[in-house]
N, C-alpha and C positions, 0 to 999 in steps of 0.2 A: 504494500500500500504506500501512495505516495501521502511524502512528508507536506503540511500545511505551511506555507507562508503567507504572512501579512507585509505588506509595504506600505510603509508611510512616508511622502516626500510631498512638497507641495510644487514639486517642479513635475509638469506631464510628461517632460519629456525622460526625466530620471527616474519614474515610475517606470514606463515603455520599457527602459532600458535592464532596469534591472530586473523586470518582470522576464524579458526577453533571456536574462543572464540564469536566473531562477530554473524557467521549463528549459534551458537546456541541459540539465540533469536529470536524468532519469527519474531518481529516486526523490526531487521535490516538486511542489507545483505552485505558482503564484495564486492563492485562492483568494485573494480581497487585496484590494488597495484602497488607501482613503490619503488624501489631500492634507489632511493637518492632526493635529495630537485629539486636538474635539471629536472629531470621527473615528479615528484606530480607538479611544475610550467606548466609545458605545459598542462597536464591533466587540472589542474584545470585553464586554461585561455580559454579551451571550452567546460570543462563540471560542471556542478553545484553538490555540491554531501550536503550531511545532514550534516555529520564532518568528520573531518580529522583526525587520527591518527598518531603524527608525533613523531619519533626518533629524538635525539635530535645530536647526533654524525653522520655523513655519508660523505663520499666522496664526492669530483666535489662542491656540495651544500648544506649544513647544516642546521638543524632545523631554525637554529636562520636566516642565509642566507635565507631562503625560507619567513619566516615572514618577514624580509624586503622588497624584493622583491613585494610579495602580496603586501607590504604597498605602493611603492613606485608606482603600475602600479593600485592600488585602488580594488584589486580582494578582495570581500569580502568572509570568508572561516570561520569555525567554527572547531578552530583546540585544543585538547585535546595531551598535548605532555606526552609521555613517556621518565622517565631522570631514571639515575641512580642514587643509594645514597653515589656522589663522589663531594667535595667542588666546584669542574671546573661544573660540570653538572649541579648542584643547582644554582650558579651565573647565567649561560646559561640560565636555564629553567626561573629564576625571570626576567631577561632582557626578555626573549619570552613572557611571559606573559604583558612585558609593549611594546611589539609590536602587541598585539592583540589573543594572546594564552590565552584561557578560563580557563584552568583546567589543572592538570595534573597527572598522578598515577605513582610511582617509577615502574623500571625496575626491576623484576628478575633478580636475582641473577646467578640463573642455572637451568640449564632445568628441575630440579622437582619442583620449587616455580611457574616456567611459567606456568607448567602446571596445577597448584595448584588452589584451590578455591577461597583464596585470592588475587591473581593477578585479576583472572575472577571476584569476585563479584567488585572489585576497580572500575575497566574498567567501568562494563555493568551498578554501579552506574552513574559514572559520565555521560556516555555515554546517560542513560535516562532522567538524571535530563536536560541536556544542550539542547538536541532535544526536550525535553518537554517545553523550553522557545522559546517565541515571539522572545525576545529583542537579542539575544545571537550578531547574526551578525550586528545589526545595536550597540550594543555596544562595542562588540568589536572591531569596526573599527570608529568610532565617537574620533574625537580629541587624534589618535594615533600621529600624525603630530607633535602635540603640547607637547605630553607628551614626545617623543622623548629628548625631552631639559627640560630644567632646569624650572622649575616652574619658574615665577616672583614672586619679595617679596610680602610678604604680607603686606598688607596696615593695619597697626595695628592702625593706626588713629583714625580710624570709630568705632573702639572694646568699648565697655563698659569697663570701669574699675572696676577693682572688690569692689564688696562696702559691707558693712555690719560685713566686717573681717569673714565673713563662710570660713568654711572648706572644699573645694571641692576635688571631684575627679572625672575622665571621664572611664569609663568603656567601651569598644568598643567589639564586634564579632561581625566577620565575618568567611565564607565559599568558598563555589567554584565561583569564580570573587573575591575573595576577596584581593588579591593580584594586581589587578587592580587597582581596588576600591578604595583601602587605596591613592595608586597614587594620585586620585582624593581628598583626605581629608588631607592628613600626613604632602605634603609638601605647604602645605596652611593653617598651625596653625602659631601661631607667638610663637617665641620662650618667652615671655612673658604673656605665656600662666596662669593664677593664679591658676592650678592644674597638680597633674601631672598626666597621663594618660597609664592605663593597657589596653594590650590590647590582647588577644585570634583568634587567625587563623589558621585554622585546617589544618595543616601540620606538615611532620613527618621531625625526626631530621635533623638538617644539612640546611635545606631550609630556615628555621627559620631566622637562624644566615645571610645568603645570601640576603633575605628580608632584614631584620634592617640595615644592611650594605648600600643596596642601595638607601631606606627612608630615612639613615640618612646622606648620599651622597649629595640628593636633597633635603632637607627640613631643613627651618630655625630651627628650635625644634630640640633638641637633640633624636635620635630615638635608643634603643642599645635592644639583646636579653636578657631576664631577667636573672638575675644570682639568686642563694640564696644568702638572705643576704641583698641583693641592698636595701639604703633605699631611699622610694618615695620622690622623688624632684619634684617640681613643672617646667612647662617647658620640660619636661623629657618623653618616652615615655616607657614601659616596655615590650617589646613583650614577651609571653608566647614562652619557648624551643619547638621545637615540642620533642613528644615522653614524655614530664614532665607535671602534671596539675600546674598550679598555684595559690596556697591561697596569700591575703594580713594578714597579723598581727599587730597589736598594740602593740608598747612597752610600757615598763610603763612610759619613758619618754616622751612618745605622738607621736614618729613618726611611721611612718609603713614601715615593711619592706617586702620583697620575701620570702617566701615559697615555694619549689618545691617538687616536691614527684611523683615516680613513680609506687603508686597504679593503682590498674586495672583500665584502659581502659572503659568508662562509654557509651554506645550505641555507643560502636566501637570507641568512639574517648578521645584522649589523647595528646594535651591539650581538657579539657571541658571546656567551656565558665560557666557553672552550679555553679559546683568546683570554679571558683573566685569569679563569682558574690554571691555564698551562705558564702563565706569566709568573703566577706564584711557586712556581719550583722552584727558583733562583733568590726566594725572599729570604729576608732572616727570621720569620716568625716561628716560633716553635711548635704550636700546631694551630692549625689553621681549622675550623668550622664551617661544614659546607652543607649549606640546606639547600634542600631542594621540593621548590612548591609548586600547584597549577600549570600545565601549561600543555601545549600538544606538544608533539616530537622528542629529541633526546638530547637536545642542546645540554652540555651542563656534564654529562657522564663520561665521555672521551675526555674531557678536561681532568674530570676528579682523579680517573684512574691513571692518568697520566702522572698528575698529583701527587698519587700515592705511594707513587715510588721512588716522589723522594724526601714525601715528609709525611711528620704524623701528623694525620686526618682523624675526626670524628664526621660522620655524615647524620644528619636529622635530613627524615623526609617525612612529606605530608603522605597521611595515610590516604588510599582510594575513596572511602565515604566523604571527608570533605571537599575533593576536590573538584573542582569545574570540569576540568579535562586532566585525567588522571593516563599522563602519556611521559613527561619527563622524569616526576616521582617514580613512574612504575619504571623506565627505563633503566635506572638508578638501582633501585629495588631488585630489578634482574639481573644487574651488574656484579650483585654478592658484595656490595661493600656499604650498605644503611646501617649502620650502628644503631640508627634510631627510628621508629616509625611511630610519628604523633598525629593527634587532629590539627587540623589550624587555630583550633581555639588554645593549643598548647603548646607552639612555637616559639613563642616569646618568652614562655616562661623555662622550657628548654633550652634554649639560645642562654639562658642569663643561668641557668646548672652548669652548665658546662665552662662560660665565659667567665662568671664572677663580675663583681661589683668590686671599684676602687674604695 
């Protein structure tokens, strides 16, 4: 049976188009379009569909407007938005995502990119990966309520102190949920955190910087986009630019800094997760913590195990029931080298057993 989609765009001609992008997949079928967030709300308060495809601009009722709405009347929806690559639309699309928005792929630019291969395989990725998950609607709507507001501090009480004087650092990727995700771990670290923490999430420029801004909005930790240059502080979090991979470096005075580089693109994606973690073989950290959360594919695992051979690693991964798309944790997981398999609601607090508080 074919899979239901909804499109929501208040352009005709980006309706046509992606309706066209949609049936040419076997296995889904464009079942309803509606012009603004006013109409995709009625549709979906009496019809149930597989995902939604939502614009993030429209009259009457906006992307961001329509994911409240669902939130506020409990309609659970599996919605993948479409934004543009403009500062207003990336803040937008990262707030929609902490309203219960799964994923998202940039808009075309003009009508030969729409019509382009790129646009289509973007879509018809995420579009499988998310209907090929269980969990998608029960986690995207599970304690959106709460995330709404401000995390509560963290209880750094309970934290281990850090002992033995090692050298740590936390290495994190993630993918599609993963901008959720982090919601659930980022702003539940304690800013006395005794490492500081790199982290990779595959998205392309401009969102990056919109993400860190809002993490570091809500979360006691200092969270900021990596720069070159930046050197690692403990406490501190370093998002990967989207569009740049990022290495860590040893100076010879012992600290490490950013590296960025906009070499090719590594199995389509730029930041790699691979790229940092095989960067860290050469660190002076003593052991390095590497999670691995939400995401399709296996970005993340050729790195670690690369990693692992020449330093000591502990691995936390997100267990399958929480995850959006339970493709890089499982990869990881099949790899034989998870020290740990937690929920996402228990990341952060694993992250700071293992790290310790200064």
């Amino acid at each position: 049976m074919k899979k239901n989609i909804l499109i929501v765009d208040d352009s005709a001609l980006m309706r046509r188009l992606v309706c066209d992008i949609i049936n040419s997949e076997s296995t889904f079928q464009a079942t309803d379009v509606c012009k603004d967030g006013l109409e995709a709300y009625e549709k979906l308060k009496t019809n149930s569909y597989d995902a939604v495809i939502l614009d993030v601009n429209m009259p009457r009722m906006d992307g961001l407007e329509l994911l409240e709405k669902l939130q506020q009347d409990d309609i659970k929806a599996t919605v993948i938005m479409v934004s543009t690559l403009t500062v207003k639309d990336a803040d937008i699309t990262i707030r929609a995502m902490e309203l219960g928005a799964v994923d998202f792929v940039t808009k075309p630019c003009n009508i030969i990119e729409a019509k382009g291969d790129e646009f289509k395989g973007s879509l018809l990725r995420v579009l499988k990966a998310v209907i090929k998950s269980d969990n998608v609607k029960e986690n995207m709507t599970a304690g959106l309520k709460a995330q709404a507001e401000k995390p509560a501090p963290v209880k750094i009480q309970q934290a281990p102190k850090a002992v033995g004087g090692k050298n740590k650092l936390v290495a994190l990727a993630c993918s599609t949920g993963g901008p959720k995700a982090l919601q659930s771990v980022i702003p539940y670290l304690s800013q006395n955190l005794d490492a500081p923490m790199v982290l990779v999430q595959h998205m392309p420029m401009g969102f990056t910087k919109s993400m860190a801004e809002r993490l570091n909005e809500i979360s006691e930790i200092a969270v900021k986009e990596a720069e070159e240059g930046d050197i690692l502080k403990k406490g501190c979090v370093y998002i990967a630019p989207g569009g740049k991979h990022m290495e860590i470096q040893k100076k010879p005075d012992g600290t490490h800094v950013i590296r960025l580089n906009e070499e090719a693109p590594i199995g389509g994606l730029r930041p790699c997760a691979n790229v940092t973690y095989e960067s860290l073989r050469n660190s002076g950290y003593d052991e390095i913590v590497c999670v691995v959360l939400t995401g399709m594919g296996s970005d993340g695992t050729g790195g670690i195990l690369s990693l692992k051979q020449k330093k000591n690693i502990y691995v936390i991964s997100q267990d399958a029931q929480s995850c959006v798309v339970y493709g890089m944790p499982k990869a990881i997981a099949e790899a034989g080298v998870v020290d740990e398999v937690v929920p996402l609601t228990e990341v952060a607090q694993t992250i700071i057993k293992n790290v310790g508080v200064q």
